[in-house]
C-alpha positions in Angstrom: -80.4 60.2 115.6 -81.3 56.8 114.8 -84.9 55.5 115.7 -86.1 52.1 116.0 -89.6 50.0 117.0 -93.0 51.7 118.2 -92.8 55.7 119.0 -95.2 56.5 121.9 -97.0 60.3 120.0 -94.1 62.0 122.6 -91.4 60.4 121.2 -92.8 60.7 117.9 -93.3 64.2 117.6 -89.9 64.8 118.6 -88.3 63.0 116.1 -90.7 65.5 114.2 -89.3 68.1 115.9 -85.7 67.1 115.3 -86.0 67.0 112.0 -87.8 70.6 111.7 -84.9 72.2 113.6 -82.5 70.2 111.1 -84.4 71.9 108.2 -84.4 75.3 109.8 -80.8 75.1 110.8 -80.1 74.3 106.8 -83.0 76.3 104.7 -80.5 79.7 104.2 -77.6 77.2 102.8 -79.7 77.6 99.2 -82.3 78.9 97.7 -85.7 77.7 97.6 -89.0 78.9 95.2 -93.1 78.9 96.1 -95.5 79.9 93.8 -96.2 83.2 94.1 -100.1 83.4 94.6 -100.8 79.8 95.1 -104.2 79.8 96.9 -104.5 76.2 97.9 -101.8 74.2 100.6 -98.2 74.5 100.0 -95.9 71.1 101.4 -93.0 70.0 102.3 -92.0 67.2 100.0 -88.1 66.0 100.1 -85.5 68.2 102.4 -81.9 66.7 101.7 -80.1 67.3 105.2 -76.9 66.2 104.2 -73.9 68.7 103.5 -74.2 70.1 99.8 -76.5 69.1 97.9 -79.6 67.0 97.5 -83.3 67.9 96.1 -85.3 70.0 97.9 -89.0 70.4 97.2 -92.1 72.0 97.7 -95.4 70.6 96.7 -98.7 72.9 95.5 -101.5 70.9 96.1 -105.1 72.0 96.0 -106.5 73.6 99.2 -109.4 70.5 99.8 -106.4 68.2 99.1 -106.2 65.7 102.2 -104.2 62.7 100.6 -101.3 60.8 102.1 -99.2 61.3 98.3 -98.7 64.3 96.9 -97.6 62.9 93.8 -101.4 61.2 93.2 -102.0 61.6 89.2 -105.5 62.4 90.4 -104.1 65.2 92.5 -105.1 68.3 90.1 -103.7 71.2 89.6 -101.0 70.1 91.6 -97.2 72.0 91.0 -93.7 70.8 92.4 -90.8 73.0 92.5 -87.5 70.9 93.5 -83.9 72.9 94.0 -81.0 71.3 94.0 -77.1 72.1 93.4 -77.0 69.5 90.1 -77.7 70.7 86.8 -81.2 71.4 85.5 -80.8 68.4 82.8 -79.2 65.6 85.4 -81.9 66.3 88.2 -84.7 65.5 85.4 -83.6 62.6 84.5 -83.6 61.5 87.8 -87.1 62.3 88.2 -87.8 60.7 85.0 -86.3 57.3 85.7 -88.0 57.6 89.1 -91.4 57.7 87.2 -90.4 54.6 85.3 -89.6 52.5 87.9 -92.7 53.7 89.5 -94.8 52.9 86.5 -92.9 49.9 85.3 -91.4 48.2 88.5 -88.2 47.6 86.6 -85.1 49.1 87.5 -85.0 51.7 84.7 -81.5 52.2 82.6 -79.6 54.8 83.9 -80.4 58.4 82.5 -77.4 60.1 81.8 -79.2 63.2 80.2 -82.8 64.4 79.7 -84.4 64.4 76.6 -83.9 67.0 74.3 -86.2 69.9 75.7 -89.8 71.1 73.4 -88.9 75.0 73.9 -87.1 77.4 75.7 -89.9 79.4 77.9 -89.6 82.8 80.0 -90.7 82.1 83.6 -90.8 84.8 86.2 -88.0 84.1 89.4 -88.9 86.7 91.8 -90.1 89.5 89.5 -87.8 88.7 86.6 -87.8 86.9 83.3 -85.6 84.1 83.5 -85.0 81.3 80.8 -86.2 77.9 81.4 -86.0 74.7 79.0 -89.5 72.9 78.7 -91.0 69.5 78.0 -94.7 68.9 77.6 -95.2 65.1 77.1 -97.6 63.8 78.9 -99.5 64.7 82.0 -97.0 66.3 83.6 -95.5 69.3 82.2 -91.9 70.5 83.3 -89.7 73.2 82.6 -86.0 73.8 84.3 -83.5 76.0 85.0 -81.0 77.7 86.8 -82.0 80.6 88.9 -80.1 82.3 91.8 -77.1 79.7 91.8 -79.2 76.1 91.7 -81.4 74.4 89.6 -85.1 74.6 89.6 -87.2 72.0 88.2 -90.7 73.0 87.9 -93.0 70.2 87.5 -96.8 70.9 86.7 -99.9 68.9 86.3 -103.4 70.6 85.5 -101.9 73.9 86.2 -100.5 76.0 83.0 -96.5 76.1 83.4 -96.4 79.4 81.7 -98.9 81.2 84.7 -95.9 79.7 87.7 -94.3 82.4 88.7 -91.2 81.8 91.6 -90.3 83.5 94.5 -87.9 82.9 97.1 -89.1 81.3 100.3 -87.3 83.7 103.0 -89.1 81.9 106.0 -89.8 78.1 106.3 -91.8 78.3 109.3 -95.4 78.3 107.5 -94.2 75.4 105.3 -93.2 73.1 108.5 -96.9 74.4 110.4 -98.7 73.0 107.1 -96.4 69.9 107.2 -97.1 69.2 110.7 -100.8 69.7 110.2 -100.6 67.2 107.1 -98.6 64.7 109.5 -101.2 64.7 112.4 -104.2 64.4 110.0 -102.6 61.2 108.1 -101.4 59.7 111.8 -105.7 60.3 112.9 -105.2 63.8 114.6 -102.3 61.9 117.2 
């Protein structure tokens, strides 16, 4: 579908629609992790819809969070978990030259690899001890690896890496409910 110009709220919320029965019709194709016991709002933040791969994420924001960007340094604790078919490594340093455009405006040089990682942690993956390589620079904290057959990039900031434990999402429904409540509070309750 291809939309263009001014939605009427009808026409809007049906491209909403649309693209919540895309992401149903695609959420069994892979894998994707919550935090197990996060108390505050859980968000859909990128759904690739394409065949294969592409990231897919959940953000774990505080429950008074009412922001229109997840990704607000000010945003604390705040937790991302993105999945995605690409190694753990190659899907970081795509986040990381993201963040340097973002903080530099220059087109940042291409990131073939990560940097080297600070440890090798033990994160739980639904009720198992699964390796994970971690880097702690900075303000965000983030730790990946590969859990039942994709990558998982956990990225953390004022929450302690080592307390994220993952579980697989078996029912997207609450995610898109929270996602649609977060839409119609940034577009005025419309």
């Amino acid at each position: 579908m291809h939309y263009a110009g001014e939605l009427t709220p009808e026409q809007f919320w049906a491209v909403v629609d649309d693209v919540d029965d895309q992401i149903r019709r695609t959420f069994a194709e892979r894998p994707v992790f919550t935090v197990r016991g996060w108390r505050g709002r859980t968000i859909l933040s990128e759904w690739a819809l394409g065949d294969g791969g592409g990231i897919r994420s959940l953000a774990f924001l505080p429950a008074d969070w009412d922001g229109a960007n997840f990704d607000d340094p000010d945003v604390r604790p705040r937790v991302g978990v993105l999945t995605d078919v690409e190694e753990p490594r190659r899907i970081l340093a795509g986040r990381l030259a993201i963040e340097e455009f973002v903080r530099t405006h220059e087109p940042p040089g291409l990131f073939d690899e990560s940097p080297t990682p600070d440890a090798v942690v033990e994160l739980m993956v639904d009720g198992a001890a699964e390796p994970f390589e971690l880097w702690s620079g900075g303000d965000v904290v983030r730790a990946a690896g590969r859990v039942g057959g994709v990558s998982a990039v956990i990225e953390a900031v004022g929450h302690p890496i080592e307390e994220v434990e993952l579980e697989r999402l078996h029912d997207i429904d609450d995610v898109l409910a929270e996602r649609r409540r977060w839409i119609r509070s940034q577009r005025g309750g419309i």
